[in-house]
C-alpha positions as a Markdown table, in Angstrom:
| # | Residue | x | y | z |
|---|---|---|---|---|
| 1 | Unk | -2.8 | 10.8 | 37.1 |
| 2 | Unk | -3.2 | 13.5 | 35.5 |
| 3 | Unk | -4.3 | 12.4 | 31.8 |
| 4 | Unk | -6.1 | 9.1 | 32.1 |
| 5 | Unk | -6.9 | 6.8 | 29.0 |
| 6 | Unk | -9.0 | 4.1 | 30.3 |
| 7 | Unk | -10.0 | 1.0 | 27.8 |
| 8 | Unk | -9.8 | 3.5 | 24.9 |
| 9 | Unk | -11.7 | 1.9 | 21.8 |
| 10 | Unk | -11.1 | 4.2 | 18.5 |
| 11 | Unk | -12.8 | 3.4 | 15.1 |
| 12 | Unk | -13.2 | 4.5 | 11.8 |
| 13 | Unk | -16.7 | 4.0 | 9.6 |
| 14 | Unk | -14.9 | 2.4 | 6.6 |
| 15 | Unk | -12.9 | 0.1 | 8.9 |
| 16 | Unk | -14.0 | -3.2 | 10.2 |
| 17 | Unk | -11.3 | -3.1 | 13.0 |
| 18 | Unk | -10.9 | -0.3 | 15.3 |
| 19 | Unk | -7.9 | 1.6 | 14.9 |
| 20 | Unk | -7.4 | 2.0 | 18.5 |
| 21 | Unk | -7.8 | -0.9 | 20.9 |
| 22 | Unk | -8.1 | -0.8 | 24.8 |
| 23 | Unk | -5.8 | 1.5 | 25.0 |
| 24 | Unk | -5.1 | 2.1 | 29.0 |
| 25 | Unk | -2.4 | 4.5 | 30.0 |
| 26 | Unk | -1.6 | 7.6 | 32.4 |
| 27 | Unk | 0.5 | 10.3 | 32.6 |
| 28 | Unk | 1.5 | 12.5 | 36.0 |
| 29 | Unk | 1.5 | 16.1 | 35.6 |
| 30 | Unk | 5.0 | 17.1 | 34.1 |
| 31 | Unk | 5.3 | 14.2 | 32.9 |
| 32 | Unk | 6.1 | 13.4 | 29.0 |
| 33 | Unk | 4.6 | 10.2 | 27.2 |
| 34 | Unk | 6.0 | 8.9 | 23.9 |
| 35 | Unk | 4.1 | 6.6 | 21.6 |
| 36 | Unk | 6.3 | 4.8 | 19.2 |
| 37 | Unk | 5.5 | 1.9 | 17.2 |
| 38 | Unk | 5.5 | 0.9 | 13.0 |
| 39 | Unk | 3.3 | 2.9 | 10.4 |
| 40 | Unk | -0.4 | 2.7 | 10.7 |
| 41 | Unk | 0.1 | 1.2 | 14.8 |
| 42 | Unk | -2.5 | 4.3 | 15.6 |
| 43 | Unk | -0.2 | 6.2 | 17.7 |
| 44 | Unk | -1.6 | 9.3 | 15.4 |
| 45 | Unk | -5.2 | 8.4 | 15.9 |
| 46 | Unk | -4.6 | 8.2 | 19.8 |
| 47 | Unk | -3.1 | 11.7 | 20.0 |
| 48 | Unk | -6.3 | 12.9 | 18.3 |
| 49 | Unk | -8.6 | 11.1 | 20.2 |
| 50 | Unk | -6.9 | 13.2 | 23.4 |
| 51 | Unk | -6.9 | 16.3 | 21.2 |
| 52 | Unk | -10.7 | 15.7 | 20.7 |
| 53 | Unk | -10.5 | 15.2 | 16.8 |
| 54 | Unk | -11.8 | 12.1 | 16.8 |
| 55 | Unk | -14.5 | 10.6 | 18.8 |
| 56 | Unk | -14.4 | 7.9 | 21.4 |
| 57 | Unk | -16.6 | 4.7 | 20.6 |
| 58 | Unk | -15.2 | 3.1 | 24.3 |
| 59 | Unk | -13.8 | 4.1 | 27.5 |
| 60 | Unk | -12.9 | 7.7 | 28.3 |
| 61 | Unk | -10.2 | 10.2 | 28.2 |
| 62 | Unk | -9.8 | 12.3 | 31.8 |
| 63 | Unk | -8.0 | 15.3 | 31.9 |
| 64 | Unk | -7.3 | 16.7 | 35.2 |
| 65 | Unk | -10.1 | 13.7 | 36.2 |
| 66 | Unk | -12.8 | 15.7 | 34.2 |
| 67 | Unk | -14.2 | 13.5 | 31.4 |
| 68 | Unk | -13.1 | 15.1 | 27.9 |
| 69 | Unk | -13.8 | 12.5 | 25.6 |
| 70 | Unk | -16.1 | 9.2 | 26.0 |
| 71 | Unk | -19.0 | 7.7 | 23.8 |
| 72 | Unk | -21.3 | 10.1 | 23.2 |
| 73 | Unk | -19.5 | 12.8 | 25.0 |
| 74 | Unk | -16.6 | 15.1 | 23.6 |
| 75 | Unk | -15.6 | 18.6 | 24.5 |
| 76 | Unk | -14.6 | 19.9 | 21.6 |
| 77 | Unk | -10.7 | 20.7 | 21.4 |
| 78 | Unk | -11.0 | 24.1 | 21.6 |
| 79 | Unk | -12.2 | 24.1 | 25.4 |
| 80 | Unk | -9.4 | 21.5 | 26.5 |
| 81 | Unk | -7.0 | 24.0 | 26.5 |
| 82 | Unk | -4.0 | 21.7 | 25.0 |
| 83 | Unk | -1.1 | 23.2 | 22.8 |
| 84 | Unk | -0.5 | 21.3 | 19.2 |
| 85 | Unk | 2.9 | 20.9 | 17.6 |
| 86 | Unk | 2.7 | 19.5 | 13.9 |
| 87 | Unk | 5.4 | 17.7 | 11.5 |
| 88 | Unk | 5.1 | 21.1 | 9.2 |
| 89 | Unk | 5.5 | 23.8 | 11.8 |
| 90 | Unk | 1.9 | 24.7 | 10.7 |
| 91 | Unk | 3.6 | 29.0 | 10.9 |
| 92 | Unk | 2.1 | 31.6 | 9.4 |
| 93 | Unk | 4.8 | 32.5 | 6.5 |
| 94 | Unk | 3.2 | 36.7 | 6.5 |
| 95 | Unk | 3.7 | 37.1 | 10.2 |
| 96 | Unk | 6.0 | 38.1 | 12.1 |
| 97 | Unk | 7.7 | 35.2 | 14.5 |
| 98 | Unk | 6.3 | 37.5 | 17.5 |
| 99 | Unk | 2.6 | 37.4 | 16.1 |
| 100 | Unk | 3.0 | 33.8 | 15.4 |
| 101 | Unk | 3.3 | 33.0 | 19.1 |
| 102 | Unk | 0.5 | 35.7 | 20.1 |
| 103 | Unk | -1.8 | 33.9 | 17.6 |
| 104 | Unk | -3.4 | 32.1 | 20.3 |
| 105 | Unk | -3.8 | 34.3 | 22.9 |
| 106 | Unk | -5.5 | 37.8 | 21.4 |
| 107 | Unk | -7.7 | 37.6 | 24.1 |
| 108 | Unk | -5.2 | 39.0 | 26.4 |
| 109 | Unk | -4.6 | 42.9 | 26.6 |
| 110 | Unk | -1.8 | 43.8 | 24.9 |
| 111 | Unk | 0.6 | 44.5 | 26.9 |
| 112 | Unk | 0.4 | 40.8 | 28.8 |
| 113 | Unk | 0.4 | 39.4 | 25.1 |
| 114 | Unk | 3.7 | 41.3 | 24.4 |
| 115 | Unk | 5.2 | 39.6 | 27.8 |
| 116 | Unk | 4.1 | 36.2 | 27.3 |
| 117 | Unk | 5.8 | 36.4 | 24.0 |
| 118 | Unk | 8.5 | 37.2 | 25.3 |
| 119 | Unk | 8.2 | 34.5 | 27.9 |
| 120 | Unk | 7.6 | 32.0 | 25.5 |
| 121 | Unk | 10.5 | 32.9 | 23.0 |
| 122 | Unk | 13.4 | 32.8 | 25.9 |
| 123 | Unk | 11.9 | 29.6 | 26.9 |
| 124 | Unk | 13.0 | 28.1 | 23.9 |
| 125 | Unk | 16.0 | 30.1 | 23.2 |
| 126 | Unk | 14.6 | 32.8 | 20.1 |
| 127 | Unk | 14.8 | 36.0 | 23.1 |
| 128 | Unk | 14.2 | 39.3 | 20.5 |
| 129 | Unk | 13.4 | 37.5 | 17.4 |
| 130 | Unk | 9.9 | 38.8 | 17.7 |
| 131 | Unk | 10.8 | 40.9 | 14.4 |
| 132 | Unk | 12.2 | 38.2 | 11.9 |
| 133 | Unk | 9.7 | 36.3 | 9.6 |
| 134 | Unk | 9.3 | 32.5 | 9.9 |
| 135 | Unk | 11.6 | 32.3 | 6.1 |
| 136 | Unk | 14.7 | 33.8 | 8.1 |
| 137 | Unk | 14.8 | 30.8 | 10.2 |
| 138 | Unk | 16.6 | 27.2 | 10.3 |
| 139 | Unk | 14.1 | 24.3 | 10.5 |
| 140 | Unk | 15.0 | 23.8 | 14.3 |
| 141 | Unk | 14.1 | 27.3 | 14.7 |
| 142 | Unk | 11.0 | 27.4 | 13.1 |
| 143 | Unk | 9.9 | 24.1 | 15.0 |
| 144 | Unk | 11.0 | 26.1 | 18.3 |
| 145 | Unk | 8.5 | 29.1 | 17.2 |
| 146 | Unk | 6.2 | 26.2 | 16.5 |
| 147 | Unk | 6.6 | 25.1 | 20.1 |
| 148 | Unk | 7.0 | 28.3 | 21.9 |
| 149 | Unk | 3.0 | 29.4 | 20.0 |
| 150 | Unk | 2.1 | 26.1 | 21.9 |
| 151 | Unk | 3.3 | 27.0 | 25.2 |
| 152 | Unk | 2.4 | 30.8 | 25.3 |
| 153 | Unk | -1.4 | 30.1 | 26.2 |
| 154 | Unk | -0.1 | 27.8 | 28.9 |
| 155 | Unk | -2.1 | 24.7 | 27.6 |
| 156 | Unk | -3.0 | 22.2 | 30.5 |
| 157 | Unk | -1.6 | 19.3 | 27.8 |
| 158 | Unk | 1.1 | 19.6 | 25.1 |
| 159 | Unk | 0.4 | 17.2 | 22.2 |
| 160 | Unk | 3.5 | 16.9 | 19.5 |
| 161 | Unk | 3.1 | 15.0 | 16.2 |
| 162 | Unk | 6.4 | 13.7 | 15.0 |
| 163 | Unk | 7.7 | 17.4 | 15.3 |
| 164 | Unk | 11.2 | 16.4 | 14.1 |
| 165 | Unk | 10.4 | 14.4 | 10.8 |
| 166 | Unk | 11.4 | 16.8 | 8.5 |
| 167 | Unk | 14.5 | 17.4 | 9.9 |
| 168 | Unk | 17.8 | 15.8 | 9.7 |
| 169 | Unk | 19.1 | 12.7 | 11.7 |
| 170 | Unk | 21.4 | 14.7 | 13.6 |
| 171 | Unk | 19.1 | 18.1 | 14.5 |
| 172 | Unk | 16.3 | 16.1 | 15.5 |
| 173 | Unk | 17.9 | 13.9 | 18.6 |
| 174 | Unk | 20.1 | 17.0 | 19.5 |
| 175 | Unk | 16.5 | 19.1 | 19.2 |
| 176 | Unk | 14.6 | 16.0 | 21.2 |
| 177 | Unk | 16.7 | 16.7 | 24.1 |
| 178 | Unk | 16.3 | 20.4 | 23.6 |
| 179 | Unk | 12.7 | 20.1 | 23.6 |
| 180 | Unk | 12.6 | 17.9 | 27.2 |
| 181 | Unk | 14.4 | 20.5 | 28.6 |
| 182 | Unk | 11.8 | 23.4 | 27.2 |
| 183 | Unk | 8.6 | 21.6 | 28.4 |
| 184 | Unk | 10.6 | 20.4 | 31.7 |
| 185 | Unk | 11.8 | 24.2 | 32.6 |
| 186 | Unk | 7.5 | 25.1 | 31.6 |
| 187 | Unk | 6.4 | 22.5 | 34.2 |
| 188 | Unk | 4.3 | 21.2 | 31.1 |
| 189 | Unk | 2.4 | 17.6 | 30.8 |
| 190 | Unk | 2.9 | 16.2 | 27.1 |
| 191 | Unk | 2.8 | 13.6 | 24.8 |
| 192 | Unk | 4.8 | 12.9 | 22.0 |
| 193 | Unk | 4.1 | 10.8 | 18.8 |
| 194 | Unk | 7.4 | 9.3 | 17.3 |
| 195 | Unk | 8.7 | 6.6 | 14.8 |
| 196 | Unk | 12.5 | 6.8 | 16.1 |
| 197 | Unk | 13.1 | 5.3 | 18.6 |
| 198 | Unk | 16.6 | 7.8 | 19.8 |
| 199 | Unk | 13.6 | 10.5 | 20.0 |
| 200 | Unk | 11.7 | 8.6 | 22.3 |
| 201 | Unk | 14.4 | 7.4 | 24.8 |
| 202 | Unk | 15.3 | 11.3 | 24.4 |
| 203 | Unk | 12.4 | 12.9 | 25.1 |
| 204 | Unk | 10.0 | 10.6 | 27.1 |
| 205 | Unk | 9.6 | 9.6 | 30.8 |
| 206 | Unk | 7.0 | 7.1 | 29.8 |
| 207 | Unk | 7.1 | 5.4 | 26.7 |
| 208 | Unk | 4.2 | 3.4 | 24.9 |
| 209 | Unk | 5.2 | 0.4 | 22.1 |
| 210 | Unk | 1.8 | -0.1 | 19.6 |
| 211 | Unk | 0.9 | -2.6 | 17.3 |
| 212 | Unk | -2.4 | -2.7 | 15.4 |
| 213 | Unk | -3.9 | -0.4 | 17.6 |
| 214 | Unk | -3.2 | -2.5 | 20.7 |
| 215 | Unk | -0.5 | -1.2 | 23.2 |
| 216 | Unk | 2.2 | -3.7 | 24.3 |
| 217 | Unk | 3.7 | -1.8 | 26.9 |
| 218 | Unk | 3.5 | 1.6 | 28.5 |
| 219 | Unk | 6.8 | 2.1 | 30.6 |
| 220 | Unk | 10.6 | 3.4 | 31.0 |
| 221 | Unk | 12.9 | 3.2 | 28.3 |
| 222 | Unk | 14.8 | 0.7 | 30.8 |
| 223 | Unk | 11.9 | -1.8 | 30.9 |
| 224 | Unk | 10.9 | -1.5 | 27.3 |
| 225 | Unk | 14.7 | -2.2 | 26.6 |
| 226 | Unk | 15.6 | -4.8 | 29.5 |
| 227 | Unk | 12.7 | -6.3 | 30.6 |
| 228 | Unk | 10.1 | -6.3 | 27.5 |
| 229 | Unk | 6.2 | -7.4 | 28.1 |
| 230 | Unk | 5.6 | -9.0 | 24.9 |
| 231 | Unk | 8.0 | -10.8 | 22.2 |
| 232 | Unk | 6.6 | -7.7 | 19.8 |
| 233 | Unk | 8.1 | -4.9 | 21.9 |
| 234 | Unk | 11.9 | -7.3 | 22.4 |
| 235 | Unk | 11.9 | -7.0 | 18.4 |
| 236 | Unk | 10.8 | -3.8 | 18.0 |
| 237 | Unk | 12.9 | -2.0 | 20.5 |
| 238 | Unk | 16.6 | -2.3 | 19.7 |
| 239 | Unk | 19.1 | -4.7 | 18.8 |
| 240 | Unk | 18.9 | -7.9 | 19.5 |
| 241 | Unk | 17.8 | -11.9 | 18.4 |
| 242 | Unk | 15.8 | -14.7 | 19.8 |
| 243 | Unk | 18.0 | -17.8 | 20.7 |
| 244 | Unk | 16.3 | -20.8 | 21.2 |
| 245 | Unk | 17.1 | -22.3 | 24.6 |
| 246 | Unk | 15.7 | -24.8 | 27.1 |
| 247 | Unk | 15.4 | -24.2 | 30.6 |
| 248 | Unk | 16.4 | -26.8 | 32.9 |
| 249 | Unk | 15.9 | -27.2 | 36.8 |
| 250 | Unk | 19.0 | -27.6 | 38.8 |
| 251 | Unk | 18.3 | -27.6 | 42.3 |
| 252 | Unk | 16.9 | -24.0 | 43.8 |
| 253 | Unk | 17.7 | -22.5 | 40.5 |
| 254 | Unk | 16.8 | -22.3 | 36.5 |
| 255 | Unk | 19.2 | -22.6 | 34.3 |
| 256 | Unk | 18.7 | -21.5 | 30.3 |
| 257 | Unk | 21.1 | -23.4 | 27.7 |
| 258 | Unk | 21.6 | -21.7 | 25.2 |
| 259 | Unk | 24.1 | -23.1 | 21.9 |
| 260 | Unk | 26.1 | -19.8 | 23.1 |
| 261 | Unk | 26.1 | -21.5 | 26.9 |
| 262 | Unk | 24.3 | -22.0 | 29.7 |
| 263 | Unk | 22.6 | -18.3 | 31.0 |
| 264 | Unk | 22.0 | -18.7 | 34.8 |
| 265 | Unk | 20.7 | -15.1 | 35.6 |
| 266 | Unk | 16.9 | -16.7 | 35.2 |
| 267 | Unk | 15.7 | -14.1 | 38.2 |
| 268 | Unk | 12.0 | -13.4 | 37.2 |
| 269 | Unk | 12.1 | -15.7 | 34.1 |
| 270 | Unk | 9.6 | -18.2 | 34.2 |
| 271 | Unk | 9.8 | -22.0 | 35.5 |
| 272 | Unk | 10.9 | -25.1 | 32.9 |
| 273 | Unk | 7.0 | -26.3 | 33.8 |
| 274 | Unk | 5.9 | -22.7 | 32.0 |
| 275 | Unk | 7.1 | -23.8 | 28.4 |
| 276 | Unk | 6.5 | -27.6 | 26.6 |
| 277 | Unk | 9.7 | -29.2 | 27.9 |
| 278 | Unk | 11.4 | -25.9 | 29.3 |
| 279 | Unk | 12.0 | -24.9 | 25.3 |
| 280 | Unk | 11.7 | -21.5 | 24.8 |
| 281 | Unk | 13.2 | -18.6 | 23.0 |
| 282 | Unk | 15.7 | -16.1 | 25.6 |
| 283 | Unk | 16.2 | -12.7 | 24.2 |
| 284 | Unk | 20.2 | -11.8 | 23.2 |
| 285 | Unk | 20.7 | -7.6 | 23.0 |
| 286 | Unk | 23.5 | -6.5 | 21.0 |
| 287 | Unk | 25.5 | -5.6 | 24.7 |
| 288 | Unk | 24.4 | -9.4 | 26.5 |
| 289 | Unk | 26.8 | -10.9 | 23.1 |
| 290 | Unk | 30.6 | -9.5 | 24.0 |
| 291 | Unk | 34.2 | -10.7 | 21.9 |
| 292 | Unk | 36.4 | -12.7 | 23.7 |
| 293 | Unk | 39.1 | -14.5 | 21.8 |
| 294 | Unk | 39.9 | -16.8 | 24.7 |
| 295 | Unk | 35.6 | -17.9 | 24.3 |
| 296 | Unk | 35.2 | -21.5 | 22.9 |
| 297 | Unk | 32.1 | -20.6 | 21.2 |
| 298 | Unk | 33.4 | -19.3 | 17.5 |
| 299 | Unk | 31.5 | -17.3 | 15.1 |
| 300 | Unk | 31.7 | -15.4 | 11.6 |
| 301 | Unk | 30.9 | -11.7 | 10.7 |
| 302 | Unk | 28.1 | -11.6 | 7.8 |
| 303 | Unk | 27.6 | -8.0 | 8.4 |
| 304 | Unk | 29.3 | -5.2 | 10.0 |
| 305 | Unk | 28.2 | -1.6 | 10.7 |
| 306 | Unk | 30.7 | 1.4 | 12.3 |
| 307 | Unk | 29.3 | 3.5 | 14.7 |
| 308 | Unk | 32.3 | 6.0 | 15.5 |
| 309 | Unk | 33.1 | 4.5 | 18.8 |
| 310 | Unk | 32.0 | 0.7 | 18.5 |
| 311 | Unk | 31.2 | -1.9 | 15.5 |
| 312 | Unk | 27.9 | -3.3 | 15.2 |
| 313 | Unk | 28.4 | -6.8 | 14.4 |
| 314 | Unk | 26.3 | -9.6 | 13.3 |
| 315 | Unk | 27.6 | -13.0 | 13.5 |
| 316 | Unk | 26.8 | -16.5 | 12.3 |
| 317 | Unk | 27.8 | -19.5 | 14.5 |
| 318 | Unk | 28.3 | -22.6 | 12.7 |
| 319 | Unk | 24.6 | -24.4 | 13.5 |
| 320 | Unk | 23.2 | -21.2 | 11.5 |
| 321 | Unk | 22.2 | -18.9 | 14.8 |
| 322 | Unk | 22.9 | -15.2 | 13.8 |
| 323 | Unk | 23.1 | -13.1 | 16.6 |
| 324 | Unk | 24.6 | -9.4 | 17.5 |
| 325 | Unk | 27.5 | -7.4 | 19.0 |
| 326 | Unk | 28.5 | -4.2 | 20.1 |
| 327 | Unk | 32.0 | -4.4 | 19.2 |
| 328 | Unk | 34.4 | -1.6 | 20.7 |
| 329 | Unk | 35.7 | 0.0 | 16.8 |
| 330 | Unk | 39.8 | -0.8 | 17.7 |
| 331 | Unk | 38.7 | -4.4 | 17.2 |
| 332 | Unk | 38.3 | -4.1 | 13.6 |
| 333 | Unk | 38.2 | -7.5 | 12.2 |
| 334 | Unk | 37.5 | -8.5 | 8.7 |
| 335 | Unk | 34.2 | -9.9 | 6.7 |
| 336 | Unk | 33.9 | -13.6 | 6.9 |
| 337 | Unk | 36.6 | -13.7 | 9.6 |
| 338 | Unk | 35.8 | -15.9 | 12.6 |
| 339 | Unk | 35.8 | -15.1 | 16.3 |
| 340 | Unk | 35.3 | -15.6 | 20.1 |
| 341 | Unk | 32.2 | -14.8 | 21.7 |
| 342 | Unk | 30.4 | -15.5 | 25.1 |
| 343 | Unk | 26.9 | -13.9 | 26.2 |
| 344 | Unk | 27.3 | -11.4 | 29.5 |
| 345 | Unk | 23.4 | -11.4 | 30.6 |
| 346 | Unk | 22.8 | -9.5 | 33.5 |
| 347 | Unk | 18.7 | -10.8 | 33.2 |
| 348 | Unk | 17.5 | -13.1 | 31.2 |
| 349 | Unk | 13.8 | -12.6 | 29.0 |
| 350 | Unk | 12.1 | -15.6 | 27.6 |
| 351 | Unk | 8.8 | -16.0 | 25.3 |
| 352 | Unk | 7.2 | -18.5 | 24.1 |
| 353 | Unk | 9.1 | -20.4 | 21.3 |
| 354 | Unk | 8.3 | -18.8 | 18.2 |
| 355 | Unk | 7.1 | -21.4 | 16.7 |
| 356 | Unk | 4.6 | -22.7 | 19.2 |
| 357 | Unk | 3.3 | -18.6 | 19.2 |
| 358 | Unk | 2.4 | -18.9 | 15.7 |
């Protein structure tokens, strides 16, 4: 791996908690790591633990398997040679766009500055805007200066602080995927700090759910969406419910009743034995719940939300479960109205009945 953080312990003085908890993750070179989770998770204070802004009371932070950060042991952030991308862009307003991406690198003669300006502007798709003043520019291209200053001194890590919050909803996933493609084409090793979760299936090849400074998970956006570690990252990530249901042996195989039917994909759920009485809770995404009118299981619409191509509904059956639907848009049926649904599971996902995990 090429950035290793191993049992990572972060604290602050006026804190009795630390706000980073035995943190453990990696990250190949080229690769790109996202850390999503709710406000105040530490996702923030992690990134500046790797950027060597705060210190490290336990484990240690490799870079290229060279210690950077550990107790009582920091190189400072100047020598890790990492590029920083902020929320506010962070340009200088009286210079130029070209000497905003040379800012780092005046140490090189001038003529290799003026080419890997150059270099770093068509990587992210400002070629001859050298001459134009950070004002003159859209939001997404002033977070693409922002990004190309980063690359020019070809940083061994890329760290990016929610680069997209100011912008709008629709700039900032179309910019996400713009921004993969930059550091992919720049061979460059990054990680991201998020709260939305389109950015992070966007952008990331790794993915990291926290919680009170604890991470859940550290994977794919598959897994974190399919198979989920903890009940935490199932509610966090996406759409979906906990039904209740109780698994029942029947001969080589598990079934999981559920009061939408029995769910018999149970590979890699757990055994009846693993829960008091086989009850547990399964896990119901918005695409395991489809609409079939010919489905003897009815339910009502309490709330429905368009989405161009498909309806998001959520629906009530009559002993008070609410679950959710993706509902193709042509099948526009009204408030209150009831209908036919069955659940199309490809896996099933079970925790611990809610409950008994309180």
């Amino acid at each position: 791996m090429f950035l290793e953080v191993s049992q990572l312990d972060v604290r602050y003085a006026n804190r009795p908690q630390a706000a980073v908890r035995g943190v453990t993750l990696g990250l190949a070179a080229g690769e790109i790591g996202v850390l999503i989770g709710p406000s105040g998770c530490g996702k923030t204070t992690l990134l500046r633990a790797v950027a060597g802004l705060e210190p490290v009371a336990e484990g240690a932070i490799r870079l290229g398997g060279e210690v950077v950060g550990a107790p009582g042991r920091s190189m400072p952030p100047e020598q890790r040679r990492m590029g920083m991308v902020f929320q506010d862009y962070a340009l200088f307003p009286h210079l130029s766009v070209g000497r905003n991406v040379a800012f780092g690198i005046h140490a090189l003669p001038r003529a290799e500055q003026a080419e890997r300006v150059r270099e770093s502007l068509a990587l992210v798709g400002l070629e001859g805007s050298e001459a134009r003043f950070p004002h003159e520019l859209s939001g997404g291209q002033q977070q693409r200066v922002a990004l190309a200053r980063a690359l020019a001194p070809r940083p061994r890590l890329m760290l990016l602080d929610e680069p997209f919050s100011n912008l709008d909803v629709d700039l900032r996933e179309r910019l996400a995927h713009e921004v993969r493609s930059i550091l992919k084409t720049a061979g460059a090793t990054a990680l991201f700090v998020t709260h939305d979760q389109l950015e992070a299936f966007a952008i990331g090849d790794r993915i990291g759910v926290l919680e009170g400074g604890h991470l859940h998970q550290w994977d794919d956006a598959y897994s974190l969406y399919h198979r989920p570690a903890t009940r935490f990252v199932a509610d966090f990530i996406g759409h979906g419910v906990f039904a209740p249901a109780t698994l029942v042996q029947q001969g080589s195989h598990v079934v999981a009743r559920t009061p939408l039917g029995d769910l018999t994909d149970i590979d890699g759920c757990l055994l009846p034995a693993s829960y008091p009485g086989g009850e547990c809770d399964v896990l119901l995404r918005a695409d395991d719940v489809v609409h079939d009118d010919s489905s003897p299981v009815r339910a009502r619409i309490v709330r429905k939300a368009f989405r161009g191509s498909e309806f998001l509904y959520t629906l009530e059956l009559a002993n008070g479960l609410t679950v959710m639907a993706h509902v193709p848009s042509h099948h526009d049926h009204a408030m209150g109205e009831w209908i036919g649904i069955r659940t199309q599971v490809d896996h099933v996902v079970a925790f611990a009945r809610e409950s008994a995990a309180r």
